[in-house]
VMD Tcl script that draws the C-alpha trace (Angstrom):
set ca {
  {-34.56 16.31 3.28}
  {-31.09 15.14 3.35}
  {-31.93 11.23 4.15}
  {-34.93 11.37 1.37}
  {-31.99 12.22 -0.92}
  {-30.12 9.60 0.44}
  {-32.32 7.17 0.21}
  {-33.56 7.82 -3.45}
  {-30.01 7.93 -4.37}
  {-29.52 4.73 -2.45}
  {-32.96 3.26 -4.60}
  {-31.40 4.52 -7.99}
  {-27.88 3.39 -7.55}
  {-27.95 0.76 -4.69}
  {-24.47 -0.34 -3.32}
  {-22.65 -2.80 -5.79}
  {-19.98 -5.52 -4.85}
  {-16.07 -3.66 -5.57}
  {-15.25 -6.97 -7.84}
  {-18.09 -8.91 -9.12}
  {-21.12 -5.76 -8.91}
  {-23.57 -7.70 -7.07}
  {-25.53 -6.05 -5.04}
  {-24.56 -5.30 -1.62}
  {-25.85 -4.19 1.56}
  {-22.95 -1.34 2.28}
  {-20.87 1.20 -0.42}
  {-17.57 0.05 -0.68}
  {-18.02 -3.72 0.19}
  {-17.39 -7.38 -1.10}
  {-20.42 -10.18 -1.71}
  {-20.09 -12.92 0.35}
  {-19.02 -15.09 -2.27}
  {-15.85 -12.35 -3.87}
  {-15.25 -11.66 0.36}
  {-14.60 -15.64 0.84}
  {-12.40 -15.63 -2.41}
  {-10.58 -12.60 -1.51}
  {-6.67 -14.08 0.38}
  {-6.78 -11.53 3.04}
  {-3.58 -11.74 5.35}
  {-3.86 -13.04 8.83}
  {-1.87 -14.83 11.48}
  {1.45 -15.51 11.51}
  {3.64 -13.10 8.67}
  {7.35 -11.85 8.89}
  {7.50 -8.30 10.93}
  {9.64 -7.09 8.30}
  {8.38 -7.72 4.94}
  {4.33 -9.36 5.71}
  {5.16 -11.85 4.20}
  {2.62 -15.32 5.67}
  {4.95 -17.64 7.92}
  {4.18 -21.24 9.12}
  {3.05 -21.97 12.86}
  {1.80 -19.47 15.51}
  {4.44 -17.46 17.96}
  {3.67 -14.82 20.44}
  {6.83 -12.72 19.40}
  {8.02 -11.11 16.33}
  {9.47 -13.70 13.44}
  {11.30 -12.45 10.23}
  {11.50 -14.85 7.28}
  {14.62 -15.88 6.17}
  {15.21 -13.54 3.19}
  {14.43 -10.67 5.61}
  {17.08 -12.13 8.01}
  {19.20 -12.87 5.54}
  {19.43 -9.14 3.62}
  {17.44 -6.81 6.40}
  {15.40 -4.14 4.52}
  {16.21 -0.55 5.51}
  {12.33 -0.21 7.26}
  {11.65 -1.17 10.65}
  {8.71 -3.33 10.12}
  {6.06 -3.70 7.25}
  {2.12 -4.96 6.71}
  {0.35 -6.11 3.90}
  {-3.83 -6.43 3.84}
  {-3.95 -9.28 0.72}
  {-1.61 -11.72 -1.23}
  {-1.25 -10.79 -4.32}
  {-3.12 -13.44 -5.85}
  {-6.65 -14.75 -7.20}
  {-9.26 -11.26 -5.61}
  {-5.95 -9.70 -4.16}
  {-4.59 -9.67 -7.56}
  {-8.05 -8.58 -9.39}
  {-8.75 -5.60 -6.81}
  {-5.21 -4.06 -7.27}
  {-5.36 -4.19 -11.28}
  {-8.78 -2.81 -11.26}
  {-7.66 -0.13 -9.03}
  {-4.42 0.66 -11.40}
  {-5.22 0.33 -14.56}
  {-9.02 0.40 -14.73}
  {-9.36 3.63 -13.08}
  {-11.50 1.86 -9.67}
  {-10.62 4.44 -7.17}
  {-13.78 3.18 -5.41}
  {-11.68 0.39 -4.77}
  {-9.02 2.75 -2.84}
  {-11.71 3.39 -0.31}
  {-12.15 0.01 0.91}
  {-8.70 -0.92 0.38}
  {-7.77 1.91 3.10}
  {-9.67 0.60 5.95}
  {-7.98 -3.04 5.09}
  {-4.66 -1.25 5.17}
  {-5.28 1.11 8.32}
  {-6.44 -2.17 10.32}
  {-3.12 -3.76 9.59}
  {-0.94 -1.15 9.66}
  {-2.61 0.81 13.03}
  {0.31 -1.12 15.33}
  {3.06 0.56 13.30}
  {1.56 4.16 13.00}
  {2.44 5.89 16.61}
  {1.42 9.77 16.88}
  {2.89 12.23 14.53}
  {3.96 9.48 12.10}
  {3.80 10.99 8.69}
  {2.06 8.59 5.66}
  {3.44 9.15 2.40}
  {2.83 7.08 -0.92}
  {5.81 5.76 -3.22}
  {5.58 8.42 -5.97}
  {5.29 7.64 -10.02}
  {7.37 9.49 -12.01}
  {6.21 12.11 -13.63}
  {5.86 10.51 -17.37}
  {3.80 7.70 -15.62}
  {1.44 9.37 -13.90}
  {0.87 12.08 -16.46}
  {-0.06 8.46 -18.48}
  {-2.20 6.70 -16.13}
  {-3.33 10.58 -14.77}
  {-2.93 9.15 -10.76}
  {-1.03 7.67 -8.74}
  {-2.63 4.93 -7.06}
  {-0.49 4.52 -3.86}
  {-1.20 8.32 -3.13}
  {-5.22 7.33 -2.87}
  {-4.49 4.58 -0.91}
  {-2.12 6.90 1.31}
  {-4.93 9.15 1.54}
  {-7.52 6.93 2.88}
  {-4.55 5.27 5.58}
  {-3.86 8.47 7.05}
  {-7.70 9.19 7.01}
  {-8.50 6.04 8.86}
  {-5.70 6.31 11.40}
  {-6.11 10.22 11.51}
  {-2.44 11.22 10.81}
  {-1.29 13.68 8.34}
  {-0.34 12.97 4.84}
  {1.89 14.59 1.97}
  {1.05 13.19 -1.45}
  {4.17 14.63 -3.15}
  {6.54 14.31 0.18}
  {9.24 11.77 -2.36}
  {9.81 12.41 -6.04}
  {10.99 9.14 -8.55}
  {13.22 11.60 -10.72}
  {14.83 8.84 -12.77}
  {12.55 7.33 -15.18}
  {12.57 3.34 -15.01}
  {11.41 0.66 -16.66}
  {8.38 -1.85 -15.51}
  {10.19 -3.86 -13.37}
  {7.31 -7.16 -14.28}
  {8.98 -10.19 -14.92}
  {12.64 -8.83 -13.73}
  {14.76 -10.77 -11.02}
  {15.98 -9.42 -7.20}
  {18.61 -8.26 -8.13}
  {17.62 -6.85 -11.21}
  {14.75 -4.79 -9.42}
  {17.11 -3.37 -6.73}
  {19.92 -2.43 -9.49}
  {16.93 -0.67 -11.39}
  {15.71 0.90 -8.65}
  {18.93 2.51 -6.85}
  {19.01 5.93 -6.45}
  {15.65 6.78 -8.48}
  {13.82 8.06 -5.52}
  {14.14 11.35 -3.48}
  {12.86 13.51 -1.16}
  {11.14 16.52 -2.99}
  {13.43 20.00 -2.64}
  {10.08 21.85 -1.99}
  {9.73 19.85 1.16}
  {12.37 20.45 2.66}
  {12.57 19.42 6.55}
  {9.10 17.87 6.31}
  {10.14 14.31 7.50}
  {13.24 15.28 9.63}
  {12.80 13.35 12.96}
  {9.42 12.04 12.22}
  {8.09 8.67 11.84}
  {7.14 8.00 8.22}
  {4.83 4.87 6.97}
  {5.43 4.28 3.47}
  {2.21 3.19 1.19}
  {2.15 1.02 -1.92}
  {0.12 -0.84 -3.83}
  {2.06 -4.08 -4.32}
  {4.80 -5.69 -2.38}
  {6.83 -8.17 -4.62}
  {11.25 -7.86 -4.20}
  {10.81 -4.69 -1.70}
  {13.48 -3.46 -3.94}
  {10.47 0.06 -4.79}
  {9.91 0.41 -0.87}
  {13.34 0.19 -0.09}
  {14.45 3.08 -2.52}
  {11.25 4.93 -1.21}
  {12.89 3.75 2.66}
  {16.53 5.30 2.33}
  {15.57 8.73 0.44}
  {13.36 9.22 3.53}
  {16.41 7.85 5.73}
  {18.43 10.39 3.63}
  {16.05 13.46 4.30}
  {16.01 12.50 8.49}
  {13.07 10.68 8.91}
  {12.95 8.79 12.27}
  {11.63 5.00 11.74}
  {10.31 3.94 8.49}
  {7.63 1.34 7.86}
  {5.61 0.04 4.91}
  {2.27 -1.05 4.27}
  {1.01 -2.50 0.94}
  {-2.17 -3.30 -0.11}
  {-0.94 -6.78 -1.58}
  {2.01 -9.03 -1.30}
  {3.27 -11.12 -3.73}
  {4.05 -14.32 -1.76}
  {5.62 -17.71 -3.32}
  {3.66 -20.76 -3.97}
  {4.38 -23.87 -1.69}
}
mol new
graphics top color blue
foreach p $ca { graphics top sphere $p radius 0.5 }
foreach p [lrange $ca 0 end-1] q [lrange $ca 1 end] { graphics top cylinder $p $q radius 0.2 }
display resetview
């Protein structure tokens, strides 16, 4: 009974490509032609930050702005560049309410970010604060959180860091502007109290761009005891060349 429903189901409302809506053979999935167009990230990228670096090497590289001003995280993933599909997929998942897209978006993440995550690591998204979210009514780093931790079976907390200061979209701002903005606006909730103390904790966001979000996101877990930190994005804004 249950696979005639599923099957109908599947007749009525066949699987539709996450971007473009043509039809596909899986839920969840890209067309060939949106999957070739999509910049997933592969090869060579700094340890730290993801970010794509020239030539092959069978050790860890860091880019130079990583080695230049370290990030408070050990190391950090991305799944896309945040350009052409990469770009489309994360503003359809933030502002046009796709949380299908979270779904697939996960299992991109989890494959990346699998090497970082060692047992009892804890994932936990960047939070909004509260007068955003109650706006856009989620907060899409905590779906994405939610399907990592799925994937790579390891527990979650979707409220684990709070953004009590209220700031301003940090689009179009410099560095140095982003990191000034940024300081001290993130903290560990009071209600969690020792949740992160001595554990490993894998940060989740939607975009990568300064690092100056993850890195507020990185020292109020620091400040609360967490063990290692590391990050995983969905995209990464990376330079042309």
């Amino acid at each position: 009974m249950r696979g005639t429903m599923q099957t109908l189901l599947r007749m009525l409302y066949p699987p539709r490509c996450l971007i473009c809506g043509g039809l596909v053979e899986s839920d969840f999935g890209l067309c060939a032609a949106c999957w070739r167009d999509t910049p997933f990230l592969s090869g060579l990228a700094c340890a730290t930050c993801g970010v794509p670096l020239p030539g092959v090497s069978d050790r860890a590289e860091h880019c130079d702005a990583c080695l230049a001003a370290p990030p408070p995280w050990r190391e950090g993933t991305a799944a896309l560049a945040y350009r052409d599909n990469g770009r489309t997929l994360v503003l359809m998942l933030k502002h046009g309410d796709r949380h299908d897209i979270a779904a697939a978006a996960a299992v991109w993440m989890a494959a990346r970010a699998k090497p970082l995550a060692g047992p009892g690591t804890l994932v936990v998204p960047v939070p909004l604060h509260l007068r955003r979210q109650l706006r856009r009514r989620f907060n899409q780093s905590a779906l994405l959180a939610q399907g990592v931790a799925q994937a790579l079976h390891l527990d979650w907390c979707p409220d684990a860091l709070r953004r009590h200061r209220h700031t301003p979209v940090l689009d179009g701002r410099g560095r140095e502007e982003r990191f000034r903005t940024l300081s001290d606006a993130i903290s560990l909730d009071p209600k969690r109290g020792g949740l992160m103390r001595d554990r490993p904790v894998l940060l989740v966001d939607d975009v990568m761009t300064s690092g100056a979000t993850l890195s507020a996101a990185t020292e109020a877990c620091l400040a609360a005891g967490a063990g290692d930190v590391c990050v995983c994005t969905l995209a990464r804004v990376v330079k042309d060349t």
